[in-house]
C-alpha positions as CSV (number, residue, x, y, z in Angstrom):
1,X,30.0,130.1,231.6
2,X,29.7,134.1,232.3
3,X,28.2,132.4,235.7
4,X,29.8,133.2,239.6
5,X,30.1,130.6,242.1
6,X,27.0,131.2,243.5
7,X,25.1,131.0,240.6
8,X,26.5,128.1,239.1
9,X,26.8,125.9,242.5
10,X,30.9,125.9,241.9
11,X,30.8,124.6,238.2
12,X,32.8,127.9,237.1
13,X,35.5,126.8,239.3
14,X,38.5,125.2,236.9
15,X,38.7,122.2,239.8
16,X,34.5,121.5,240.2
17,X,33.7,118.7,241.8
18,X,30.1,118.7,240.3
19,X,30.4,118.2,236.6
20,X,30.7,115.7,234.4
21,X,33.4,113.6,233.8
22,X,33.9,114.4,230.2
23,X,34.0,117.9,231.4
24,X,36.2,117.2,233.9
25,X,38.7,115.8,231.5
26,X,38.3,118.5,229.0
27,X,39.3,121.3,231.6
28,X,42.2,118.9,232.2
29,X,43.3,119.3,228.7
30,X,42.9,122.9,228.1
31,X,44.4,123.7,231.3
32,X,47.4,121.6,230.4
33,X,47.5,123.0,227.0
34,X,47.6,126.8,228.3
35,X,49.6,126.3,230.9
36,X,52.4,125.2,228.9
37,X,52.2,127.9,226.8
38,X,52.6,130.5,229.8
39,X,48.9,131.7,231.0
40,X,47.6,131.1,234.5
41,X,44.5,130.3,235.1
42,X,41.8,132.4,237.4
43,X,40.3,129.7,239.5
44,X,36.9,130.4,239.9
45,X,36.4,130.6,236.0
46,X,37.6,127.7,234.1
47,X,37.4,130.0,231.2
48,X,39.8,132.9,232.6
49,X,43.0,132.9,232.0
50,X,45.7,135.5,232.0
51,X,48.8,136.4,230.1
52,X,50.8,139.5,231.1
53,X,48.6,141.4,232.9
54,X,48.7,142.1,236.5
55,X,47.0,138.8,237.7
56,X,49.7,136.8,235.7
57,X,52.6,139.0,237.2
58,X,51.4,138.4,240.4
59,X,50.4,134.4,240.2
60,X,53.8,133.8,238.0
61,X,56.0,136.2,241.2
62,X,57.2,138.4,237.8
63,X,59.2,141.8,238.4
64,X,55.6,143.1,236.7
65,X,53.0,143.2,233.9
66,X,54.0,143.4,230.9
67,X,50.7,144.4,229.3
68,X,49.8,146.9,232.5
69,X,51.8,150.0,233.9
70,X,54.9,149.6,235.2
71,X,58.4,151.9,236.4
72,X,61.2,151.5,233.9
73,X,64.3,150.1,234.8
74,X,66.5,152.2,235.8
């Protein structure tokens, strides 16, 4: 964790192809977990994910953030 890509030789990434199985299958279940409940996930850090903020809004194709600046309706 707290490593980039290059650092980590793509582990961080949520889909890395160079860890372990068990791993593997634990990022499975936390990504099914949270993504049921709403977040997205930032792929490059298995350990990123976003509710509301401008990264959700924009992966999710919401109106905008609602935990980030935005024009009232209106």
């Amino acid at each position: 964790m707290n490593a980039d890509p290059e650092e980590s030789a793509g582990a961080c990434c949520t889909d890395a192809g160079n860890i372990s199985a068990d791993a593997r299958g634990n990022r499975t279940v936390l990504g099914a977990a949270l993504t049921a409940a709403g977040p997205v996930n930032y792929p490059t850090e298995w350990w990123h994910w976003s509710f509301g903020d401008r990264y959700w809004a924009l992966a999710t194709g919401a109106a905008y953030a609602p935990y980030g600046p935005h024009e009232p309706a209106g």
